[in-house]
VEXGU-550875 format. One line per 4 residues: their letters; for each residue x, z, y of C-alpha. Coordinates in steps of 0.02 Angstrom, whole numbers, always signed. Layout:
BEGIN
A) X,Z,Y | ...
This chain:
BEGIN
XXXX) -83,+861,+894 | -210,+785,+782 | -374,+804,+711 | -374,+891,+532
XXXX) -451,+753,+404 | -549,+814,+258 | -425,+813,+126 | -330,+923,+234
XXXX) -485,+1047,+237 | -411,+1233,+187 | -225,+1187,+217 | -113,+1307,+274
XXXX) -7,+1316,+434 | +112,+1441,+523 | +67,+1530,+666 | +178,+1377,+765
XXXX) +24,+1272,+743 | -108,+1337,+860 | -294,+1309,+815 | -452,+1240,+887
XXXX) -623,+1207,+849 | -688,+1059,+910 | -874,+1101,+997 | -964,+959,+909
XXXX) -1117,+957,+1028 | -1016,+900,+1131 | -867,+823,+1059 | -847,+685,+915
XXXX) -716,+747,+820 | -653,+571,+794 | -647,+532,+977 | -546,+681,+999
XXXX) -416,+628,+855 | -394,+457,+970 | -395,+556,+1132 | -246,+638,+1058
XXXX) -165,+484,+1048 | -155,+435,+1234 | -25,+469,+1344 | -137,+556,+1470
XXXX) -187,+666,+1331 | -2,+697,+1289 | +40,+732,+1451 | -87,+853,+1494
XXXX) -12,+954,+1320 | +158,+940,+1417 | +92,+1013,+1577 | +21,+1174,+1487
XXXX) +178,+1186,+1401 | +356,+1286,+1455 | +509,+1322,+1372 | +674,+1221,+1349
XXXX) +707,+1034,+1294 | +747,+1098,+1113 | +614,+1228,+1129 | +433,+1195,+1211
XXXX) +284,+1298,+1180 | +116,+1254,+1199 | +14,+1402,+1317 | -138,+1402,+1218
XXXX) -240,+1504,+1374 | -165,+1357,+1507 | -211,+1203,+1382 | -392,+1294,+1359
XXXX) -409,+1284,+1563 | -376,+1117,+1556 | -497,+962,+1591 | -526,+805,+1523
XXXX) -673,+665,+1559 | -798,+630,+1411 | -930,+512,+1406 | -1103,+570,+1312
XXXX) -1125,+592,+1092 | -1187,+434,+1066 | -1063,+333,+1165 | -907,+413,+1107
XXXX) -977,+374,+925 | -993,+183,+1009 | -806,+189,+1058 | -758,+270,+874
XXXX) -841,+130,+803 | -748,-20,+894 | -578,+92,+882 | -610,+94,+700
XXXX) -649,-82,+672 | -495,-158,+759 | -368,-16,+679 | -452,-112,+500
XXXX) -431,-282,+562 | -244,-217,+608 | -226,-144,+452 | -297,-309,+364
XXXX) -172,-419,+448 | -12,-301,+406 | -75,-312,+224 | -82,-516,+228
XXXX) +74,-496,+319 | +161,-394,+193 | +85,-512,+56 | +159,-655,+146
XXXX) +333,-584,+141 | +328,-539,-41 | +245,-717,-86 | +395,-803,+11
XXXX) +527,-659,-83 | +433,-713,-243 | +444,-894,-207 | +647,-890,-164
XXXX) +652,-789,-325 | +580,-929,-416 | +673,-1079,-332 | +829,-979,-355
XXXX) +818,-978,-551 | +776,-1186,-547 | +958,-1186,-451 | +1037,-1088,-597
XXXX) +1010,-1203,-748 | +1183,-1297,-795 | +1251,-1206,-667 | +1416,-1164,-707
XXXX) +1501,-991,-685 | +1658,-954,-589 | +1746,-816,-528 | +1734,-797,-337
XXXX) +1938,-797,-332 | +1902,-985,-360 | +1761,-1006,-263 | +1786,-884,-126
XXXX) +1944,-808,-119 | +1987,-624,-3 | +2084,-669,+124 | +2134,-552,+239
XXXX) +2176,-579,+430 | +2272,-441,+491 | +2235,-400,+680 | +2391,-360,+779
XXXX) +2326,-277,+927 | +2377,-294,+1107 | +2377,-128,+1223 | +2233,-140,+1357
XXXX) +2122,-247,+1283 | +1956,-224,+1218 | +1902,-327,+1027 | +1723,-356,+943
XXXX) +1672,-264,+802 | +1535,-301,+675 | +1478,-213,+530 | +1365,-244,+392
XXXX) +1210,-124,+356 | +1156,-89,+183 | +1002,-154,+64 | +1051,-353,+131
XXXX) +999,-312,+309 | +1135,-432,+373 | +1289,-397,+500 | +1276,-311,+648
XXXX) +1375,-311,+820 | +1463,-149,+852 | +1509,-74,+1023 | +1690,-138,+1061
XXXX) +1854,-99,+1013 | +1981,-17,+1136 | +2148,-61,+1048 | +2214,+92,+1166
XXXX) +2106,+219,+1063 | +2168,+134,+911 | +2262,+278,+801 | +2239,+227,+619
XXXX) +2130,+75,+611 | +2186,-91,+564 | +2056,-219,+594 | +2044,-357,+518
XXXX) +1979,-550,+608 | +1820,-612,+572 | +1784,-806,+565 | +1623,-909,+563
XXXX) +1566,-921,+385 | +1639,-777,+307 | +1554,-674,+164 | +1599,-495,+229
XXXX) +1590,-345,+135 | +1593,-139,+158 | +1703,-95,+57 | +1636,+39,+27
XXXX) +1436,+11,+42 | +1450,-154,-40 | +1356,-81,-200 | +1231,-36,-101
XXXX) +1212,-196,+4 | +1315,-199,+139 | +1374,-387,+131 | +1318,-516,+241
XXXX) +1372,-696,+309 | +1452,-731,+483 | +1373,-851,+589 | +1449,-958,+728
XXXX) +1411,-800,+878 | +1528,-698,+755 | +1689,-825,+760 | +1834,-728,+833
XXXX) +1758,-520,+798 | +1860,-399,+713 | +1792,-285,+566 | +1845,-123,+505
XXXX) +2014,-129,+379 | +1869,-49,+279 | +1781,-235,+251 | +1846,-380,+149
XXXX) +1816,-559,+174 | +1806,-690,+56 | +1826,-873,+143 | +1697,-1002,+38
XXXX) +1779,-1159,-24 | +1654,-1283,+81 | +1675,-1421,-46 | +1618,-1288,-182
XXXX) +1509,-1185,-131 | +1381,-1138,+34 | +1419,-954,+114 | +1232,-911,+106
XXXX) +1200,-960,-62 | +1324,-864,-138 | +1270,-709,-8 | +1076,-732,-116
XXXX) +1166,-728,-257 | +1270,-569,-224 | +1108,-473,-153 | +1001,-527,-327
XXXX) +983,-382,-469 | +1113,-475,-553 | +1231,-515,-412 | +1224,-307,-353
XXXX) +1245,-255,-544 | +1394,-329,-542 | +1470,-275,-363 | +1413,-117,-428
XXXX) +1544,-124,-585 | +1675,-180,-468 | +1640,-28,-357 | +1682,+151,-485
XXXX) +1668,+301,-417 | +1518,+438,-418 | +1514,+514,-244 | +1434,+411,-96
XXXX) +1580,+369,+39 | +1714,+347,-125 | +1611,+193,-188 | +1772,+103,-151
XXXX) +1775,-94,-210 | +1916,-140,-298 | +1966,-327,-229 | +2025,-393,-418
XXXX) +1863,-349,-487 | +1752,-406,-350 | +1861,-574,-369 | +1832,-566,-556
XXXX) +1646,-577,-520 | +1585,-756,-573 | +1441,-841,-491 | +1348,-978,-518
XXXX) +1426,-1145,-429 | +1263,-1290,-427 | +1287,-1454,-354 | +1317,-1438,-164
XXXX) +1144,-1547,-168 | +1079,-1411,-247 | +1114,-1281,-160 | +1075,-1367,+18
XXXX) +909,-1379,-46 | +872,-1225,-86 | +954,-1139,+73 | +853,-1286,+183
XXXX) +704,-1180,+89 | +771,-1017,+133 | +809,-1028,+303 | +623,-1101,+325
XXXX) +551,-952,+251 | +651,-828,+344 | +607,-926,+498 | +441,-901,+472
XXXX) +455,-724,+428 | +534,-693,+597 | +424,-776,+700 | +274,-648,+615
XXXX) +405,-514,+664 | +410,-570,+842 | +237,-554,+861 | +190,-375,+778
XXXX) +252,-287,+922 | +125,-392,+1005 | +2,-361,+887 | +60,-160,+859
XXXX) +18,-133,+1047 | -141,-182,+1049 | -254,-39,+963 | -156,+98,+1087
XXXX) -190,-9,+1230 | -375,-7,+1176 | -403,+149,+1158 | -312,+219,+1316
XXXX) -430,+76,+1442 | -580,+153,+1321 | -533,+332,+1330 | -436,+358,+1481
X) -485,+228,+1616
C-alpha cells in the first residue's frame, strides 16, 4: 500500500489494486504514505484480509471499518516535516557513502596502474599453476564446501557435503591461499582467494585452483588483476561458448593468460593499500544497518506510539 505521488497522477491499475481517497480535512496525505509504512499499519491490512498464503485478499468493506489514531492537520504536517528531513539527511549520507566507495575503487584503480610499469608479463602456468587435489571421499562423513559468487563478490561457505549422497561429484580440496575459480562463471566473476578459515574445504569438480608461487607473486594481487577490464577480457577468451551454464573455461587457455609479475615490494604495497580500503569500506557496511533502521524506527514511535 502506498500513497500515489504526482508523477503517478492518471496511471492505470487492475481491478487487484483497490482504491481510496484520502479525506484531506482530515488526513495529510503524506502522513498517510508513512503510516503505511509501519508495522501496525501493515498489520491492521493483514487483519482485514483472508485467503491463502499464496493468495490473500484485501476486504475492502472490513479495512474501511477499521480504526487508526491521528493527531490534528497541523501536527501531522509537523511530523511530515521531521520524517522528511531525516529520510534527506539519510539519503545525503548513502550518497557520500557511495562516493566514498567509488573514490577508494577510483583510487585502487589508479595505484594499480603505478604497479604495472616494467612489470613484466607471464603466463599464470608460471606464476600460478592449476593444480588439482582430488578428494577421495570416506562413507559417513560430512566435508565443507565453498563456492565463489559472481561480479568479484568473493567465496562463500556452502552447506556441507554428505559424501553418502555423493553420486557424481568429485570434489576437489581447497587450501589457504588458493585463487579459485567457477569454471564455469569465471567470465563473469566468479573467482576469489581462500583465506586461512577456508584451509582444508572442498569445492565443486566444477572449480579450478591455481596455487601462487609465494616467491613470485601475492594471491590477492593477481585476484585484482583477474577481476580488472583487462584481467575479465581475457578469462572471457579463455571461456568460448554462447549459452550461460556452457561458459566452460578451458584450463590451457586460462594458464596461457599472462599477468603482470611487479616486485614482491611492489605488490605488498599496494595490497597493504587495498586491504586498508576495504577495511574501511566494511566498517561503513557494518554500520548502515544501524543507520538503515533508524528513519522506520522514527516514524513508528511518531506515528504509532
Amino acid at each position: 500500500m502506498g500513497v500515489v505521488p504526482e508523477f503517478l497522477d492518471g496511471a492505470l491499475v487492475t481491478n487487484d489494486f483497490p482504491l481510496f481517497e484520502v479525506n484531506q480535512a482530515l488526513l495529510h496525505p503524506q502522513y498517510m504514505e508513512w503510516l503505511c509504512r509501519t508495522p501496525a499499519f501493515v498489520d491492521l491490512c493483514a487483519r482485514a484480509s483472508e485467503g491463502t498464503t499464496n493468495r490473500v485478499r484485501l476486504k475492502e468493506d472490513e479495512f474501511l471499518q477499521l480504526e487508526i489514531q491521528i493527531p490534528g492537520p497541523a501536527e501531522q504536517k509537523k511530523i511530515v516535516a521531521r520524517i522528511d528531513a531525516v529520510q534527506q539527511k539519510l539519503k545525503s549520507a548513502d550518497e557520500l557513502r557511495a562516493s566514498i566507495d567509488k573514490d577508494i575503487a577510483s583510487l585502487l584503480a589508479v595505484r594499480f596502474q603505478e604497479t604495472l610499469k616494467q612489470a613484466p608479463l607471464l603466463p599464470i602456468r608460471e606464476v600460478a599453476p592449476l593444480v588439482r587435489r582430488n578428494v577421495q571421499l570416506e562413507a559417513n562423513k560430512q566435508y565443507k564446501e565453498l563456492g565463489a559468487r559472481s561480479f568479484g563478490k568473493g567465496l562463500f561457505v556452502k552447506p556441507d557435503f554428505d559424501a553418502d549422497a555423493a553420486t557424481w561429484e568429485k570434489p576437489v580440496w581447497i587450501k589457504a591461499g588458493d585463487i579459485v575459480f567457477s569454471n564455469i562463471k569465471a567470465w563473469e566473476g566468479a573467482i576469489g582467494v581462500a583465506k586461512p578459515e577456508h584451509d582444508g574445504f572442498t569445492a565443486s569438480h566444477r572449480y579450478l585452483t591455481a596455487v601462487v608461487k609465494l616467491e613470485l607473486a601475492l594471491p590477492e594481487y593477481l585476484l585484482y588483476y583477474l577481476l580488472s577490464e583487462t584481467g575479465l577480457t581475457a578469462v572471457n577468451e579463455a571461456s568460448p561458448g554462447t549459452a550461460d551454464r556452457n561458459r566452460t573455461t578451458k584450463q590451457s587457455a586460462l594458464e596461457a593468460i599472462r599477468v603482470p609479475v611487479p616486485s614482491l615490494a611492489t605488490q605488498r604495497q599496494f595490497v597493504k593499500l587495498k586491504q586498508a580500503l576495504q577495511q574501511a569500506t566494511e566498517e561503513r557496511a557494518k554500520q548502515k544497518p544501524v543507520v538503515d533502521a533508524m528513519l522506520p524506527s522514527l516514524v513508528q514511535s511518531l506515528l504509532v506510539n
